[in-house]
SEBATI-551972 format. One line per field, with one value per residue: residue number from 1; residue in three letters; x, y, z of N, C-alpha, C in turn. Coordinates in steps of 0.2 Angstrom, whole numbers, plus 5000, padded with zeros to 4 digits. Layout:
N
lotor = NUM:...
rovex = ala:...
npx = X:...
npy = Y:...
npz = Z:...
capx = X:...
capy = Y:...
capz = Z:...
cpx = X:...
cpy = Y:...
cpz = Z:...
//
This chain:
145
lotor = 1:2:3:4:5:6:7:8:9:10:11:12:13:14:15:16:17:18:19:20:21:22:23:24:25:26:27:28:29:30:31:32:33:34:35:36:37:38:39:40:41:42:43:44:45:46:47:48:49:50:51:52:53:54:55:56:57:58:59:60:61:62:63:64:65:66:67:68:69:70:71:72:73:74:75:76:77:78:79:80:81:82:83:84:85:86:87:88:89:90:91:92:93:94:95:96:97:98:99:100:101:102:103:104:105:106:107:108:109:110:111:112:113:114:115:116:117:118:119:120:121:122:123:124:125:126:127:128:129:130:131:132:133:134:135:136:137:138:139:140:141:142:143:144:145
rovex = unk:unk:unk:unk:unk:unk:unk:unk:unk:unk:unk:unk:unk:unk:unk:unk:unk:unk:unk:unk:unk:unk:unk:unk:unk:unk:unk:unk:unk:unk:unk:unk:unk:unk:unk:unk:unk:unk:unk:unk:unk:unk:unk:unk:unk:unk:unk:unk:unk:unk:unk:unk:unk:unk:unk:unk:unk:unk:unk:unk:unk:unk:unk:unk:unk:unk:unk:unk:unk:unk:unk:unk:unk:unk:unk:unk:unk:unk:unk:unk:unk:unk:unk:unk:unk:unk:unk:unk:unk:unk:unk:unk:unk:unk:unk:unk:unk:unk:unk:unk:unk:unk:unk:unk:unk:unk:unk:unk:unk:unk:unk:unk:unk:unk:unk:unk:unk:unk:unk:unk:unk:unk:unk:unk:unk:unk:unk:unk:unk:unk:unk:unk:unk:unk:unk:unk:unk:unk:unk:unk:unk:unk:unk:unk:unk
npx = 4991:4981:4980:4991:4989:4979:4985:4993:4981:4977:4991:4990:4978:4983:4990:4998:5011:5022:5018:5024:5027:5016:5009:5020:5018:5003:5005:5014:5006:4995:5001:5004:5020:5033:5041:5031:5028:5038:5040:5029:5032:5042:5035:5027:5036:5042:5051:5056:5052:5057:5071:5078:5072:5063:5073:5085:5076:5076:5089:5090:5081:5085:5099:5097:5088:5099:5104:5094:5094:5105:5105:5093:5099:5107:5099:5090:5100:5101:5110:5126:5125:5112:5102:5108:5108:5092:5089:5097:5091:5076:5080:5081:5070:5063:5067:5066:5060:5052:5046:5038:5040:5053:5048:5041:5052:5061:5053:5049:5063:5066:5058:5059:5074:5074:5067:5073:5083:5079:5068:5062:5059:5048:5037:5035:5031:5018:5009:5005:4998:4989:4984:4982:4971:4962:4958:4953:4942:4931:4924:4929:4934:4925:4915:4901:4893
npy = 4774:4768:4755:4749:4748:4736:4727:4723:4716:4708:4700:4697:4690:4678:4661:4655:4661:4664:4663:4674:4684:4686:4692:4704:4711:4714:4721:4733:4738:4743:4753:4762:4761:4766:4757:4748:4745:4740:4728:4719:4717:4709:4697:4695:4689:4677:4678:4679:4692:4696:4693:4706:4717:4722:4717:4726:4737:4736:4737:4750:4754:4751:4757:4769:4770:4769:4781:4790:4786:4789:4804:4809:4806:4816:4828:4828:4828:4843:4852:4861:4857:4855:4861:4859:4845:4842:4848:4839:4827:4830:4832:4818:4811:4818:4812:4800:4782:4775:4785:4784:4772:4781:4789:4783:4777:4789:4795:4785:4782:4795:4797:4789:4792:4806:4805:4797:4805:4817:4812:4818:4830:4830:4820:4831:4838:4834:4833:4847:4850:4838:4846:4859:4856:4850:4862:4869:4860:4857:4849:4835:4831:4826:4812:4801:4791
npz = 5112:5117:5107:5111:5126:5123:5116:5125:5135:5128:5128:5143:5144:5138:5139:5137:5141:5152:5169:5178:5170:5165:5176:5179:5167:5170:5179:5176:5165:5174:5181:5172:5165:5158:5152:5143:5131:5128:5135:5130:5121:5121:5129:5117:5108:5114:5125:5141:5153:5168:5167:5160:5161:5170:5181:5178:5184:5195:5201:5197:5207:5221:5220:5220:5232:5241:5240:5240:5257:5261:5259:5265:5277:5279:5276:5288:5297:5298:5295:5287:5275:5271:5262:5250:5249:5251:5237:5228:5233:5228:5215:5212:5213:5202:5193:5194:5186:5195:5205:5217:5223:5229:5235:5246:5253:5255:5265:5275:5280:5282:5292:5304:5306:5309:5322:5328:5332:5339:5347:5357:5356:5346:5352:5360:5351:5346:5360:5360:5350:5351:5363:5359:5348:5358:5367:5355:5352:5364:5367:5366:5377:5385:5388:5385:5393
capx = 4992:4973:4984:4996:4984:4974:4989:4995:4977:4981:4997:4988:4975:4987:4990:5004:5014:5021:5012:5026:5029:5009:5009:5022:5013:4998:5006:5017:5001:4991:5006:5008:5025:5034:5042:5027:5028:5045:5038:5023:5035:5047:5029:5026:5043:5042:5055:5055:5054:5058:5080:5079:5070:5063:5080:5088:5074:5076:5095:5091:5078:5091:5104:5092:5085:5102:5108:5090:5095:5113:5101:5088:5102:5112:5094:5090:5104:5101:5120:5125:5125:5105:5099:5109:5105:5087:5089:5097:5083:5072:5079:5084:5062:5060:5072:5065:5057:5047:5049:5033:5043:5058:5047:5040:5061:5063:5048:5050:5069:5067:5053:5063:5080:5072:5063:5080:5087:5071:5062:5057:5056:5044:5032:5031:5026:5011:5005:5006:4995:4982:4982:4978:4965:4956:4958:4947:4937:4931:4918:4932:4937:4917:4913:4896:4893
capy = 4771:4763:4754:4747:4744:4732:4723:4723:4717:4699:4696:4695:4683:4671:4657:4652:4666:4660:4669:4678:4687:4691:4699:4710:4715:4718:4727:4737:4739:4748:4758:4765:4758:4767:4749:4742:4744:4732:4722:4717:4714:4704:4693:4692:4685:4672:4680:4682:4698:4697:4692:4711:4726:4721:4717:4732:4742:4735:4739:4757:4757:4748:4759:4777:4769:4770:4787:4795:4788:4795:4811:4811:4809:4823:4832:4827:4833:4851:4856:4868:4854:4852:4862:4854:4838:4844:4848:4832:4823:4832:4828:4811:4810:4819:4809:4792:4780:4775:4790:4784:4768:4779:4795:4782:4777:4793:4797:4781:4786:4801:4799:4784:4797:4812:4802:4794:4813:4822:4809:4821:4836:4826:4818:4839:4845:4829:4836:4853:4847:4837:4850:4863:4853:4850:4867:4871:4857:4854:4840:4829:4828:4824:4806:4799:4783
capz = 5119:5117:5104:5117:5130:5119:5115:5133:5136:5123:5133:5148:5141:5134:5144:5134:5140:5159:5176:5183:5164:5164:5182:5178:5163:5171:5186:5171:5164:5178:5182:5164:5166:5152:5147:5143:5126:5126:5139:5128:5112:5121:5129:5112:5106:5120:5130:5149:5156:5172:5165:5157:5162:5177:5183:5179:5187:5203:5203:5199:5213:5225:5220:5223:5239:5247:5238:5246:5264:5263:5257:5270:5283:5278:5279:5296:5302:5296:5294:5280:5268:5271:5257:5244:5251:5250:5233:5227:5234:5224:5206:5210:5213:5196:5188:5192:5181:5199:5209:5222:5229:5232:5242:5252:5256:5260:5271:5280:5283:5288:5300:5308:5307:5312:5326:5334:5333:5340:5348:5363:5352:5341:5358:5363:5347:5347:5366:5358:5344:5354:5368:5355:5346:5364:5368:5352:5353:5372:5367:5364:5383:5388:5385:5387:5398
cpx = 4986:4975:4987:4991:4979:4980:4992:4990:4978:4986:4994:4983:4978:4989:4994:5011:5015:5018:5016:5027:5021:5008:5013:5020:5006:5002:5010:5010:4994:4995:5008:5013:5027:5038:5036:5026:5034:5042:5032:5026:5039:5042:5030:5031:5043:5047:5053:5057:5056:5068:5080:5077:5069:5068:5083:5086:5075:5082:5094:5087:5083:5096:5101:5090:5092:5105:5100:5092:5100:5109:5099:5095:5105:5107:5093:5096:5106:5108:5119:5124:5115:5100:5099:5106:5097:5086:5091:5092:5078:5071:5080:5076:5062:5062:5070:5062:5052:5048:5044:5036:5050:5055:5044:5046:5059:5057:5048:5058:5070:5063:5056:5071:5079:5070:5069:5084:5083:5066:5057:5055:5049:5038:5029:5030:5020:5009:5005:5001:4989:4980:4979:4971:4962:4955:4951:4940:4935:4928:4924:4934:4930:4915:4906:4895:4886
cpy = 4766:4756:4745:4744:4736:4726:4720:4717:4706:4695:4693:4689:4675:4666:4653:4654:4664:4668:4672:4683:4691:4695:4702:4714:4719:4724:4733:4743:4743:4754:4762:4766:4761:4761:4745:4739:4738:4729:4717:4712:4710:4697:4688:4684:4680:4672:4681:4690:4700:4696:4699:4717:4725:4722:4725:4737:4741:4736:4746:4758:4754:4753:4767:4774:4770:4777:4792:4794:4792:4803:4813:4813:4816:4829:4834:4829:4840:4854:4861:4865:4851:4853:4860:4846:4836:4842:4843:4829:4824:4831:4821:4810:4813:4815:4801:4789:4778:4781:4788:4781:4774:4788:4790:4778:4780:4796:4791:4782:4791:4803:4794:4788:4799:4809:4798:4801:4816:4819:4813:4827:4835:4825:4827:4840:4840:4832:4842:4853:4847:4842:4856:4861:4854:4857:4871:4867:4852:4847:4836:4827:4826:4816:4803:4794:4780
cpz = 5119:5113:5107:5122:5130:5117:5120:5135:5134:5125:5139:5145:5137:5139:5143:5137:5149:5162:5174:5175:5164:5169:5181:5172:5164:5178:5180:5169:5166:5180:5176:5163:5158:5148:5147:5137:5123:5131:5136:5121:5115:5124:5122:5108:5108:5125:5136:5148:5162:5171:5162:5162:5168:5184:5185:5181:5194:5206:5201:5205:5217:5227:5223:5232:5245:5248:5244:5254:5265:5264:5263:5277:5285:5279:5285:5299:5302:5296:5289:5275:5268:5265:5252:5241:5248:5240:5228:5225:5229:5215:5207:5209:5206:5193:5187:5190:5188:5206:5218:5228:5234:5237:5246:5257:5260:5264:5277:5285:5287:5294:5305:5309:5311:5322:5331:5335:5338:5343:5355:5360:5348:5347:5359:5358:5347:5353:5363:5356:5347:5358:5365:5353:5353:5366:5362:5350:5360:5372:5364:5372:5385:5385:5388:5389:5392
//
């Protein structure tokens, strides 16, 4: 890997090699991208990266980003199909070559979902919350001039 890195490290100082081919190496790079090892050797080659893998990763994330909303929604609606749904969810995240972009999909979804379903349910449980919290910490209601 130290190996890779170092070689990684060469593409990036090259200046031979256009921008947008070296920021996706170095962003590959910092994400220990497991194409980084073809992305370094196709650098080399003097091929683009952005007409190959790049590509094709933004049509798997694309394609996942709208299989977790269908997910999320069938969640949110807690039916009988919720668990499975749940469960889905779960390996589509294990399975993905970036699994980060598509939890913060599905958190952004679901909390934009749940929140058009729930939106009163949601406001009482926050007064519930801060009511409790002040309840055990009274010096939050006292304010010093």
């Amino acid at each position: 890997m130290k190996a890779l890195k170092e070689r990684a490290q060469t593409v990036l100082n090259d200046k031979s090699i256009d921008a947008e081919s070296r920021a996706i190496i170095r962003n590959a790079l910092e994400r220990n991208d497991p194409w980084l090892a073809e992305m370094v050797r196709r650098a080399d080659a003097g091929e683009t990266i952005e007409d190959t893998t790049v590509t094709s990763e933004r049509d798997e994330a694309d394609s996942s980003s709208e299989k977790i909303e269908a997910l999320a929604e069938i969640i949110c609606g807690a039916g009988a199909q919720a668990a499975a749904a749940l469960l889905v969810l779960m390996g589509t995240l294990q399975n993905s070559s970036d699994p980060t972009v598509l939890v913060h999909t599905a958190k952004h979804f679901t909390f934009t979902r749940c929140g058009e379903l729930n939106a009163y349910g949601m406001v009482e449980a926050q007064i519930a919350a801060f009511e409790s919290e002040l309840q055990t910490k009274p010096s939050l209601l006292c304010t010093k001039s």
